[in-house]
GUKEKOL-165477 format. One line per field, with one value per residue (C-alpha): x, z, y; residue number from 1. Coordinates in nm, 3 decimals. Example, Ala and Ser with C-alpha at 12.3 -4.5 7.8 and 13.67 -1.06 7.14 Angstrom:
2
xx: [1.230,1.367]
zz: [0.780,0.714]
yy: [-0.450,-0.106]
k: [1,2]
//
This chain:
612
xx: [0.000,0.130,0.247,-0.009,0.100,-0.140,-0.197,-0.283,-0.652,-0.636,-0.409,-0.747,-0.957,-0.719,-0.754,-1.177,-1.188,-0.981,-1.150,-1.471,-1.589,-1.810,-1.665,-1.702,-1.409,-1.476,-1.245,-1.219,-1.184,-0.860,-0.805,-0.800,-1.131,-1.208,-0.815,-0.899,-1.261,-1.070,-0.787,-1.044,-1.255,-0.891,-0.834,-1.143,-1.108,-0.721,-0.840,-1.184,-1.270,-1.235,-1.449,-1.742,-1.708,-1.803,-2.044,-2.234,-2.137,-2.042,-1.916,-2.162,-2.005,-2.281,-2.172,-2.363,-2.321,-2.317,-2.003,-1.821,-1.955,-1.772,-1.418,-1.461,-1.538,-1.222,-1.022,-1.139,-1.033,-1.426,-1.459,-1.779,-1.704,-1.827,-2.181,-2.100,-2.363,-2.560,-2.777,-3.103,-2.997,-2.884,-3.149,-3.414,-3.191,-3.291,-3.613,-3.743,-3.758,-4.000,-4.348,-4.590,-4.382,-4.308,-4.720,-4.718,-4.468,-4.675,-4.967,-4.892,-4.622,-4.527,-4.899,-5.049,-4.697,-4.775,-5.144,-5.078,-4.836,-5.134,-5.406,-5.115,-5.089,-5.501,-5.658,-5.989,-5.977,-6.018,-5.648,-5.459,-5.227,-5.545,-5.717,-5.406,-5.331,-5.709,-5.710,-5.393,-5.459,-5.787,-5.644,-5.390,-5.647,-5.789,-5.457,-5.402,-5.745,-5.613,-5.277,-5.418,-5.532,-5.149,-4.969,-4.614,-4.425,-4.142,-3.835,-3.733,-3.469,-3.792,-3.842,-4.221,-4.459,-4.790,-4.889,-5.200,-4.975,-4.704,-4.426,-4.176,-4.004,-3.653,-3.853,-4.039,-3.743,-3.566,-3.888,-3.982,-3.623,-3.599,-3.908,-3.844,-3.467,-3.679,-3.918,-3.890,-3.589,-3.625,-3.522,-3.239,-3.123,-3.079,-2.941,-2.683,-2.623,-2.591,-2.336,-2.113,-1.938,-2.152,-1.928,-2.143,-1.921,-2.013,-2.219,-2.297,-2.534,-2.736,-3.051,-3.070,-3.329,-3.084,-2.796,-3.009,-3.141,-2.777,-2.652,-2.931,-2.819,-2.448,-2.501,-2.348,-2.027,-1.884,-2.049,-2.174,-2.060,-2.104,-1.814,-1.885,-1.685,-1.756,-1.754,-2.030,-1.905,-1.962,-2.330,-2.480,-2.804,-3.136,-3.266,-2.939,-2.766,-2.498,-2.350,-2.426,-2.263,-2.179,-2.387,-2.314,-1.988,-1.833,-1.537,-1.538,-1.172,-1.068,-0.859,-0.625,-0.465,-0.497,-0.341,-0.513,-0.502,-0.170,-0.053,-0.225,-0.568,-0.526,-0.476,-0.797,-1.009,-0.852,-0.946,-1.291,-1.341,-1.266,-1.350,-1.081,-0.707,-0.590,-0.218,-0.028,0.048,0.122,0.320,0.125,0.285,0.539,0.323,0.246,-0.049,-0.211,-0.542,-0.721,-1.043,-1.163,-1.462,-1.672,-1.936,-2.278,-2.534,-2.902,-3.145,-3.325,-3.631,-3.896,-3.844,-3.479,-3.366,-3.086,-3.189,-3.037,-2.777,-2.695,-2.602,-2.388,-2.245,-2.169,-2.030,-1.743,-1.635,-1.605,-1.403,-1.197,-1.044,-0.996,-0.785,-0.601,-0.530,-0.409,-0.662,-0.850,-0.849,-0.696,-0.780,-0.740,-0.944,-1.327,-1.532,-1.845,-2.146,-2.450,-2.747,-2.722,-2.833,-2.522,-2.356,-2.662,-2.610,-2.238,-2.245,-2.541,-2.839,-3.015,-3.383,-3.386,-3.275,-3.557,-3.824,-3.700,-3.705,-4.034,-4.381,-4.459,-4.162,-4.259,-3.996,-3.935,-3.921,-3.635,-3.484,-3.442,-3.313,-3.032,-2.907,-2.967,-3.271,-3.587,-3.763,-3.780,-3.382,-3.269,-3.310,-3.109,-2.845,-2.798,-2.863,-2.951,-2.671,-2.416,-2.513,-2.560,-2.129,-2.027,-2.218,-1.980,-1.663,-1.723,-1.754,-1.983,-1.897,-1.971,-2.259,-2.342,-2.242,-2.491,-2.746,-2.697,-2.746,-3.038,-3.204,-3.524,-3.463,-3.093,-3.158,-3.088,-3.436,-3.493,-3.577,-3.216,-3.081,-3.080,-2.886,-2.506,-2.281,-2.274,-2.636,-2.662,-2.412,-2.540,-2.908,-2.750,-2.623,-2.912,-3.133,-2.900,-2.793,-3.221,-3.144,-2.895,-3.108,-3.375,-3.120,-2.990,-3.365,-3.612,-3.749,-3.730,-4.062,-3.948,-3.633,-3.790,-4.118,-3.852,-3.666,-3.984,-4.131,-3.826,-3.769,-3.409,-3.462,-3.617,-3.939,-4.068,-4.458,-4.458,-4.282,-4.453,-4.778,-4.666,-4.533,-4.870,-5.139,-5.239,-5.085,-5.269,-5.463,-5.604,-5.381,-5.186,-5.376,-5.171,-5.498,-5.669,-5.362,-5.148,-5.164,-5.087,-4.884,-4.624,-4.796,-4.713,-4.390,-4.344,-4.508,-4.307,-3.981,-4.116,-4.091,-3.752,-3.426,-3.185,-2.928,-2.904,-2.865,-2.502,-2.396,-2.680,-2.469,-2.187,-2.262,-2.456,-2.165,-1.928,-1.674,-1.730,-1.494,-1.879,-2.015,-2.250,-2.085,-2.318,-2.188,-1.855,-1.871,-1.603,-1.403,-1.054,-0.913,-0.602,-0.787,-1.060,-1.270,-1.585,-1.849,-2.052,-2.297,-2.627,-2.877,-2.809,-2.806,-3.162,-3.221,-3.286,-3.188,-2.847,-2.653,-2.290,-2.186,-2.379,-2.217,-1.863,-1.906,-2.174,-2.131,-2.092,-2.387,-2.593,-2.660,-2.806,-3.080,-2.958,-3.100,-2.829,-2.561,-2.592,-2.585,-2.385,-2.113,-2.111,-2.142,-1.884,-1.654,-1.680,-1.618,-1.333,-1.171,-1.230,-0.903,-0.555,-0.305,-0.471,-0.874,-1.024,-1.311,-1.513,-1.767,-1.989,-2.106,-2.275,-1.954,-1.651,-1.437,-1.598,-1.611,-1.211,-1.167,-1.401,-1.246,-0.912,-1.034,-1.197,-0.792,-0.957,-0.729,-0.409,-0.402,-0.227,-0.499,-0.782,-0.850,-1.117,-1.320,-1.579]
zz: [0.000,-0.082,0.194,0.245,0.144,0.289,0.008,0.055,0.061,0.324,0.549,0.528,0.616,0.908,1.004,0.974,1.205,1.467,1.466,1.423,1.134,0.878,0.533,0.160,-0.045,-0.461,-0.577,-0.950,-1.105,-0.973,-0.693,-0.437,-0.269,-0.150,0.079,0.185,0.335,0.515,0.624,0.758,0.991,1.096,1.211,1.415,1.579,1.658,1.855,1.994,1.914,2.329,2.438,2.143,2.269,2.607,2.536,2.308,2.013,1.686,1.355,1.044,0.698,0.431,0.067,-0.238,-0.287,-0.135,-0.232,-0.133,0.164,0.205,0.077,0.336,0.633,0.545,0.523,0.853,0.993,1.032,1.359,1.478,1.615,1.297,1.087,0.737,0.575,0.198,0.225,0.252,0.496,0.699,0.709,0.766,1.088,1.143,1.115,1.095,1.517,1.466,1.354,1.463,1.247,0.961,0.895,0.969,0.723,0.436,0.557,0.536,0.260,0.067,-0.020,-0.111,-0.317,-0.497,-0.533,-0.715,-0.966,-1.091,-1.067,-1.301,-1.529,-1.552,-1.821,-1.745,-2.088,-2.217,-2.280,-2.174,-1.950,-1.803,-1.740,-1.507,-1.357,-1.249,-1.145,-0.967,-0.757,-0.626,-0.469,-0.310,-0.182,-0.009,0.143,0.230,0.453,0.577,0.742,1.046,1.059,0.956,1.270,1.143,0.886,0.692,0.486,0.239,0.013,-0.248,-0.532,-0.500,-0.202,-0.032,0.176,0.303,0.395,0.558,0.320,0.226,-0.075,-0.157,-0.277,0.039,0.268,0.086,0.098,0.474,0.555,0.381,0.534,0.892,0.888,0.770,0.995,1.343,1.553,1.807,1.507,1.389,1.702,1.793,1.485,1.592,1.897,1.785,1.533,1.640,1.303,0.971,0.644,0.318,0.024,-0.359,-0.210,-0.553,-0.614,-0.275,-0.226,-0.242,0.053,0.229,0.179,0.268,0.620,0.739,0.723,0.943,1.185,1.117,1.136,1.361,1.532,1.696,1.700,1.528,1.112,0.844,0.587,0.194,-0.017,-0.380,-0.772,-0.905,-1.237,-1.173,-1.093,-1.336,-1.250,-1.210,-0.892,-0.695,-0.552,-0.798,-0.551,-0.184,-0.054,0.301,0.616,0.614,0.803,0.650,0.442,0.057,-0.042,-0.350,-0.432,-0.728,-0.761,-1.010,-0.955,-1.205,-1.555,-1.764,-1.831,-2.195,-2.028,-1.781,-2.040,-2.223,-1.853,-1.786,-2.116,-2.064,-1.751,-1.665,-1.242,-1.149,-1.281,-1.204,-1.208,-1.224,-0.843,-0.838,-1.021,-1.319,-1.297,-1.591,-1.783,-2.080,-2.238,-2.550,-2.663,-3.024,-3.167,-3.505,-3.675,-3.842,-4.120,-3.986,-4.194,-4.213,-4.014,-4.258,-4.023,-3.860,-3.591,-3.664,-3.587,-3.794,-3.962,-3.889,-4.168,-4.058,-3.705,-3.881,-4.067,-3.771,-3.567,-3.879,-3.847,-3.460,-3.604,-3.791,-3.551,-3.290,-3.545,-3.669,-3.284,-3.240,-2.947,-3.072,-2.874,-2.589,-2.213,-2.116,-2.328,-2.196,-2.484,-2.401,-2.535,-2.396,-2.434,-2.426,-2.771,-2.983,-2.689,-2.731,-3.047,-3.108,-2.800,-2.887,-2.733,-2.910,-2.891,-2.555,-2.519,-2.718,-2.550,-2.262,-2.368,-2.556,-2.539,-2.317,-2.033,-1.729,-1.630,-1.337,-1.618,-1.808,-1.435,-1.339,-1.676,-1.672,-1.321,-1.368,-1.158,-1.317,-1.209,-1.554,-1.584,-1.238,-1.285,-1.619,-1.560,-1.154,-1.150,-1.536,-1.711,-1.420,-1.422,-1.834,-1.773,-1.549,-1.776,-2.068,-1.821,-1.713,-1.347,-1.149,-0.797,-0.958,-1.003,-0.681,-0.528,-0.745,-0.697,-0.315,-0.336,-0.529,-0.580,-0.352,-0.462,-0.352,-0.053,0.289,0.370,0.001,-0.123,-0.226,0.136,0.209,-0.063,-0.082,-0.285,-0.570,-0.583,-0.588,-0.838,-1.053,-0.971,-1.055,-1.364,-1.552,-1.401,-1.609,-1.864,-1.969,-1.890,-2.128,-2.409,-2.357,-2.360,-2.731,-2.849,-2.665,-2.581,-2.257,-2.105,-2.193,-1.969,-1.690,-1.684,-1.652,-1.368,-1.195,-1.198,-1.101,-0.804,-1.000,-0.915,-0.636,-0.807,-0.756,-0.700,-1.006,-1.188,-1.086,-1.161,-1.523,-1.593,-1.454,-1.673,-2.027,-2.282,-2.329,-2.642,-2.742,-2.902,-2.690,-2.676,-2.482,-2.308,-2.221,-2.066,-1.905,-1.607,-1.716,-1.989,-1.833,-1.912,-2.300,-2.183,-1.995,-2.332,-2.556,-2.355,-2.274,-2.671,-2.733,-2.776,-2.514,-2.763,-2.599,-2.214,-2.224,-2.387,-2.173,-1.833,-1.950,-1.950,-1.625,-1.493,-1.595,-1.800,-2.097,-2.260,-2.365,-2.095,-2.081,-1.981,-1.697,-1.553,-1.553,-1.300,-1.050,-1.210,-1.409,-1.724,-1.864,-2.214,-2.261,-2.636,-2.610,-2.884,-2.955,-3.216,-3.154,-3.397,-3.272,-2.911,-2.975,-2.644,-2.653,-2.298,-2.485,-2.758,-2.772,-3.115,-2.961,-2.635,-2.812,-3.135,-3.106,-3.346,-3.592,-3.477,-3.305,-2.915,-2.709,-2.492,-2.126,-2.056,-2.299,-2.173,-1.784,-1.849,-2.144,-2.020,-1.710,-1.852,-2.107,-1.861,-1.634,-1.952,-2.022,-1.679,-1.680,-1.883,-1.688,-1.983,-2.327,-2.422,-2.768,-2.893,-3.204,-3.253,-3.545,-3.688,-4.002,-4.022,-3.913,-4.139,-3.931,-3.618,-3.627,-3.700,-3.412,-3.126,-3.271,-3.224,-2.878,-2.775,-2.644,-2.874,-3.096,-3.451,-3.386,-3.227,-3.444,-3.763,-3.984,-4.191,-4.433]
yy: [0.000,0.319,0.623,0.872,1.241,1.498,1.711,2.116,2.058,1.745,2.025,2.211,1.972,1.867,2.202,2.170,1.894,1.995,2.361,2.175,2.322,2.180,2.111,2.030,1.891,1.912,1.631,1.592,1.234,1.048,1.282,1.011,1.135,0.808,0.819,1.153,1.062,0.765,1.009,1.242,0.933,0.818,1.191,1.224,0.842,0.949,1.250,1.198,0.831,0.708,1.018,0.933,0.579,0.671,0.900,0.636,0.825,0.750,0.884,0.838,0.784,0.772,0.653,0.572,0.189,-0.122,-0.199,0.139,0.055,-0.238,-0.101,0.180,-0.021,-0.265,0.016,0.121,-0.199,-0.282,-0.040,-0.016,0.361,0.435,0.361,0.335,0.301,0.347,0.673,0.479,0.290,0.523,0.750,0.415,0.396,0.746,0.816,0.419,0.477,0.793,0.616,0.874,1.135,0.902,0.905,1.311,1.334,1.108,1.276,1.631,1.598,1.236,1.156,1.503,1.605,1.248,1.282,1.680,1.498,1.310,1.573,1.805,1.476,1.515,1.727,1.647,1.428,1.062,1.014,0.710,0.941,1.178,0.805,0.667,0.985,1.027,0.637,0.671,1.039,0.863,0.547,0.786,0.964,0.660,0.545,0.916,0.899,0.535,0.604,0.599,0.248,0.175,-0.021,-0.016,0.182,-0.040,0.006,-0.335,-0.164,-0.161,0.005,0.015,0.172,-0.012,0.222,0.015,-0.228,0.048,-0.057,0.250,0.277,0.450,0.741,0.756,0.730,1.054,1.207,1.193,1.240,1.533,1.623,1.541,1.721,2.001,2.081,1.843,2.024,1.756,1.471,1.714,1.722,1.402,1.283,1.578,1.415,1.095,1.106,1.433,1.389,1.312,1.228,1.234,1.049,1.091,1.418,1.487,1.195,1.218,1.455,1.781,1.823,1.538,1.817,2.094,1.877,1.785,2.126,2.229,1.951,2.076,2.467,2.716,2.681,2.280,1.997,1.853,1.926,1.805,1.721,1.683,1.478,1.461,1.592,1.836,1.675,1.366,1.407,1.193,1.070,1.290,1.487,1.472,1.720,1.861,2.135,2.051,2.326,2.317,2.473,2.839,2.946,2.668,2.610,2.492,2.347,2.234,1.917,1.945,1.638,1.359,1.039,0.816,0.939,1.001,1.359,1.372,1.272,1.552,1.753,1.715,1.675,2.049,2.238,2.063,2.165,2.528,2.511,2.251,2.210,1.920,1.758,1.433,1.349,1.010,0.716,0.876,1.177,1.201,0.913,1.072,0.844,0.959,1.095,1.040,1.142,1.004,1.151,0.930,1.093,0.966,0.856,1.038,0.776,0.554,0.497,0.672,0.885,0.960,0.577,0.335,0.086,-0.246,-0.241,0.128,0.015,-0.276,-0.015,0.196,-0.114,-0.198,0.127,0.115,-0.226,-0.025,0.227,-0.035,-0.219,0.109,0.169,-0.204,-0.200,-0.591,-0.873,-0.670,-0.722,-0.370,-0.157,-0.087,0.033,0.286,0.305,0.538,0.304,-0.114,-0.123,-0.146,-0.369,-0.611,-0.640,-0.691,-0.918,-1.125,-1.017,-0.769,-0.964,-1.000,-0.652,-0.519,-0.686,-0.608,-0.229,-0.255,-0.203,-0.486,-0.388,-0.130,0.080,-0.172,-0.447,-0.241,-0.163,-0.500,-0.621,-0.370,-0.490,-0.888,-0.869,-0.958,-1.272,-1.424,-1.461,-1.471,-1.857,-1.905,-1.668,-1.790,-2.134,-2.283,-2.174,-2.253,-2.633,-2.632,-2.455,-2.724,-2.996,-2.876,-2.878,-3.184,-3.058,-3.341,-3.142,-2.807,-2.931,-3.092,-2.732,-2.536,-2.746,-2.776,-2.434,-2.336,-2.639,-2.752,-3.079,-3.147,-2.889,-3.039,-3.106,-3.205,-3.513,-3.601,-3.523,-3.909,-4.010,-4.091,-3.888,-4.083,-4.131,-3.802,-3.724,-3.961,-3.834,-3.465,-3.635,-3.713,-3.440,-3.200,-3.406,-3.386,-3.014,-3.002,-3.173,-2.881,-2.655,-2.760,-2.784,-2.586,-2.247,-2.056,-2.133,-2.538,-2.479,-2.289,-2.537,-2.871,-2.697,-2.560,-2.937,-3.098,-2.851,-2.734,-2.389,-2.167,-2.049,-1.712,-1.654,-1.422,-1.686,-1.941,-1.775,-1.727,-2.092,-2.211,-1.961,-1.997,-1.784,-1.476,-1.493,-1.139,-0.894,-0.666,-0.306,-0.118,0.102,-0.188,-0.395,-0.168,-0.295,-0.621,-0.627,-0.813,-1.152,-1.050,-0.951,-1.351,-1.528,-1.365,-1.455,-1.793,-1.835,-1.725,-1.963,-1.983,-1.830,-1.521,-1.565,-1.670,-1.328,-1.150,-1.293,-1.225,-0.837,-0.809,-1.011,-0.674,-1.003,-0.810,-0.525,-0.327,-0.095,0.148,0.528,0.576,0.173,0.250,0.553,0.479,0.241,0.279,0.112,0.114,0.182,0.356,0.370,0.630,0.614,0.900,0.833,1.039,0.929,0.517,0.672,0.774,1.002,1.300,1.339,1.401,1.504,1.495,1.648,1.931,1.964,1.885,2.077,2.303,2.587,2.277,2.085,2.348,2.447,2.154,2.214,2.329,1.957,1.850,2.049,1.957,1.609,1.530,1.716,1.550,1.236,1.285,1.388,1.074,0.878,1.075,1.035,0.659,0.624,0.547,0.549,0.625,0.746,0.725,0.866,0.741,1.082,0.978,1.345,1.478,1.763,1.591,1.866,2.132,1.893,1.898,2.276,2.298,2.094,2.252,2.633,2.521,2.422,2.058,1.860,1.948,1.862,1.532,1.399,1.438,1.194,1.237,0.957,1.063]
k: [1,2,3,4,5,6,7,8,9,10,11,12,13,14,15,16,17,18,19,20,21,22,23,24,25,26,27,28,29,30,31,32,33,34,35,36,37,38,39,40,41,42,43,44,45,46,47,48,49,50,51,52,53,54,55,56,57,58,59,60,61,62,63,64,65,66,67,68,69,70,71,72,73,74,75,76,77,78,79,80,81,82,83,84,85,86,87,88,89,90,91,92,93,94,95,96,97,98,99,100,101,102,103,104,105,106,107,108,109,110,111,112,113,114,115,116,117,118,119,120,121,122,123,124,125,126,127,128,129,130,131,132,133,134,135,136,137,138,139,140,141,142,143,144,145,146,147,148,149,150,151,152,153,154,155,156,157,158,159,160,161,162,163,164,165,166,167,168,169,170,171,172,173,174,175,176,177,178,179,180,181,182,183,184,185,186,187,188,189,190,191,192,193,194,195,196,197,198,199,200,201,202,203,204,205,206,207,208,209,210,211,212,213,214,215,216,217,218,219,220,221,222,223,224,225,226,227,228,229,230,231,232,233,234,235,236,237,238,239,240,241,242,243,244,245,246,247,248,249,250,251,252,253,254,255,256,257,258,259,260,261,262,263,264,265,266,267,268,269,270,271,272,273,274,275,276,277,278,279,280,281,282,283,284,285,286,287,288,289,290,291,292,293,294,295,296,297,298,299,300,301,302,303,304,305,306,307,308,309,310,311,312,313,314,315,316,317,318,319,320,321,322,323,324,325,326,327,328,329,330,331,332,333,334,335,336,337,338,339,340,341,342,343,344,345,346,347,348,349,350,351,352,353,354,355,356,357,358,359,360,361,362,363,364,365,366,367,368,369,370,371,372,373,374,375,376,377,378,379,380,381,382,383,384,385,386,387,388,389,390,391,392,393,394,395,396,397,398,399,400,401,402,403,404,405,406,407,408,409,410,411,412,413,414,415,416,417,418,419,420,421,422,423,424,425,426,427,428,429,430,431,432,433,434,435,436,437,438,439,440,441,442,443,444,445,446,447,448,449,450,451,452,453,454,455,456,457,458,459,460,461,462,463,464,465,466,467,468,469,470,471,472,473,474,475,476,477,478,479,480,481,482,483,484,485,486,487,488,489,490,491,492,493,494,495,496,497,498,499,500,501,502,503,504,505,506,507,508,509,510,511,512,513,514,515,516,517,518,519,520,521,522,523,524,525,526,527,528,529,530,531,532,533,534,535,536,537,538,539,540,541,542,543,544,545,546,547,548,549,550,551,552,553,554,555,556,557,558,559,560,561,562,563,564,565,566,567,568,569,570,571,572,573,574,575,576,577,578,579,580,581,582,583,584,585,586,587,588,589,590,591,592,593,594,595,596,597,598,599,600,601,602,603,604,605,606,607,608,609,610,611,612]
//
């Protein structure tokens, strides 16, 4: 590990803690924010951890995943002076003790905010949309007059909210947070007192009425603060925070060093970004690296609604071909390439069917949700527990097997039906259960897999999946008014049709063994290589446009929509590169693209190719 070197703006907030003042550090990309938060919670259990101890007192870390979560607390040594925690589960732990002012909150705030969104949706017409909204602001008005007769209030790490039932989704938790920081002194307060020292990490991707509650808890002078760490930049995802400026009184430092990406990479991330300039202060200082853009003439959308056609997004995907194999970058284990949306990647991997009915009109937004992160209930099985014993079939591996099986299986469970056999019985019982499984897997569809393994107890079978293996296919015609709320039995027929063909590639991807990601999954990470494709008319979105936000007095102004997120986006891509960054920018100028990018000093002429 190497020797930490307190840099300038960890001096300052040294000099924050021990003055007790509250803080916010802006850290740009490979500035080591993560080794200053840790730094800073070292500090404050060096100097005052035996007196919070014996006060009962801890120090709260909040960060934005799971998994930062765990890389903090191991680097903490797993002390539980402090609560590190994801931001909803913190503030669960918070206000999940306060019942009576959980169902104020929903009463005088959640529920009527929820119920206006509908009534604004409502234009008194016939509409699909007016029909919903109109359908959806009454039943909230019913649960809204039955909180009372709710006994308990519940957080599940949920997407979804029953509030009948008193189960709380992650919108509801920010909500009556936000709420209760806001106006109940008394839970402020407390939360002060117990946790004297609140860290927020990634502060750019929490809430902003989270930010705006904790530096009520942290204002005026002492105990407790607050301390920021995070990237305005790097905010990519909707309705969080961006600035979160500190409690007033407090201190704003900036961190200037950068010691992931080579000196050419700097380069670009500084004439890009005009608030923050950075330098090489690590082993990468003195790395040079390089930095290429190639613009690629894009072709004018063949299909409705601006879209490729299919042999357009071939087209696109040999010329992608061709720059990685002018760059020398194929068949190379250290080059990520980026796309914005999954479609390209489905496609060049092998999945583009599943993708599309997964992104269709039969697919809620908690369909397409789950399918991005591995989650829904209709591939869980196959991409957990089918293709894992149809793997070990093909290796050969009888105790593979066994193990997978043990695991997920009802039937070889330890209260199964197999539990009495001997090993080899049940190895050779394992054998021929999946050898049959392999047969179906060679020859038939989806729902043929998934019924076999549901009969013969080889997986753990959901009730929604269950419920869909055991119905009738639906026979009428999809109408999209009529079955809107229950469209996803189209959505389960249609995939209960489908070949197996595509699963393998589809794990492969949600399983991050790929070199395709998506720009917004790679947030956080590093690569030696980084390839960034910008092609606007495959991306589809409107949400953004990044000839505009790179070129715009070639390709016009984006909307201020366009701007605030693309060039956040583009700048997390950008920064994702240790050593060298391409970018493929397919454009319907590319002569004017280059005189552009050339006049805006981002690149020298060196670094730009053009291909008609």
């Amino acid at each position: 590990m190497a020797t930490w070197v307190e840099s300038e703006a960890d001096a300052r907030v040294r000099d924050c803690l021990d003055g007790h003042r509250s803080f916010a550090l802006i850290a740009g990309a490979g500035s080591g924010k993560t080794s200053s938060l840790v730094e800073a919670l070292d500090r404050v259990r060096d100097r005052e951890g035996r007196a919070l101890r014996q006060n009962g007192q801890r120090i709260a870390c909040i960060t934005f995943t799971k998994r930062a979560v765990e890389v903090i607390k191991s680097r903490l040594g797993f002390d539980d002076l402090y609560l590190v925690s994801t931001l909803h589960g913190f503030l669960w732990e918070q206000i999940g003790r306060f019942q009576d002012d959980i169902r104020d909150a929903l009463r005088l705030d959640r529920l009527p905010a929820l119920i206006q969104k509908e009534r604004d949706k409502d234009n008194g017409g016939n509409s699909r949309t007016a029909r919903d909204a109109r359908a959806k602001a009454e039943r909230l008005d019913g649960e809204l007059a039955g909180l009372d007769e709710v006994k308990e209030f519940q957080y599940r790490d949920v997407r979804f909210s029953d509030y009948p039932k008193g189960r709380l989704s992650h919108d509801d938790v920010i909500a009556i947070a936000s709420y209760l920081l806001a106006h109940n002194a008394t839970f402020r307060r407390i939360t002060g007192l117990r946790f004297p020292y609140i860290f927020v990490d990634e502060a750019q991707d929490t809430f902003e009425g989270i930010v705006t509650g904790l530096n009520l808890v942290g204002v005026g002078e002492g105990l407790p603060i607050v301390g920021y760490f995070g990237d305005p930049w790097q905010q990519i995802y909707d309705e969080t925070a961006h600035s979160f400026a500190p409690p007033e009184g407090a201190e704003t430092i900036t961190k200037t060093e950068n010691f992931r990406c080579s000196e050419s990479v700097i380069r670009l991330l500084n004439a890009y970004r005009s608030d923050v300039e950075q330098y090489a202060a690590g082993d990468n200082k003195g790395r040079e690296g390089s930095v290429e853009f190639r613009l690629v003439q894009s072709e004018v959308p063949e299909l409705p609604r601006n879209r490729y056609s299919d042999a357009q997004i071939e087209r696109a995907l040999v010329r992608m071909d061709a720059a990685v194999a002018d760059w020398d970058w194929q068949d190379r284990d250290d080059v990520i390439k980026l796309f914005l949306v999954r479609q390209m990647i489905a496609r060049r991997m092998g999945f583009a069917e599943l993708n599309r009915l997964f992104n269709g009109s039969y697919a809620s937004s908690r369909a397409e949700d789950d399918f991005e992160a591995g989650e829904h209930f209709l591939l869980v099985p196959l991409t957990q527990t089918i293709l894992p014993l149809i793997t070990a079939r093909g290796d050969g591996d009888s105790r593979a097997i066994i193990d997978i099986l043990r695991r997920d299986s009802p039937a070889f469970a330890a209260d199964g039906p197999n539990a009495p056999n001997t090993l080899k019985m049940m190895i050779d019982t394992s054998n021929a259960l999946v050898g049959q499984l392999a047969d179906l897997w060679t020859t038939g569809t989806l729902g043929d897999l998934l019924r076999f393994c549901h009969e013969r107890q080889i997986i753990r079978t959901s009730d929604k999946l269950r419920e869909h293996l055991t119905r009738a296919p639906r026979a009428e015609e999809y109408d999209a008014d009529a079955h809107s709320l229950d469209k996803g039995d189209w959505l389960a027929d249609a995939f209960f049709q489908m070949g197996v063909d595509q699963i393998a590639p589809y794990a492969t991807f949600i399983s991050r063994n790929t070199a395709f990601s998506t720009q917004h999954g790679v947030k956080g990470e590093e690569y030696p290589k980084v390839l960034v494709v910008y092609d606007d008319v495959e991306a589809n979105w409107n949400n953004y446009n990044f000839t505009k936000i790179l070129t715009p007095a070639t390709a016009g102004e984006p909307t201020d929509g366009q701007r605030e997120r693309g060039r956040k986006l583009a700048y997390v891509s950008f920064s994702r590169a240790l050593e060298d960054l391409r970018v493929l920018l397919f454009t319907p100028n590319p002569a004017a693209a280059r005189t552009e990018l050339l006049e805006r000093k981002l690149l020298e002429p060196d670094q730009i190719s053009v291909v008609e």
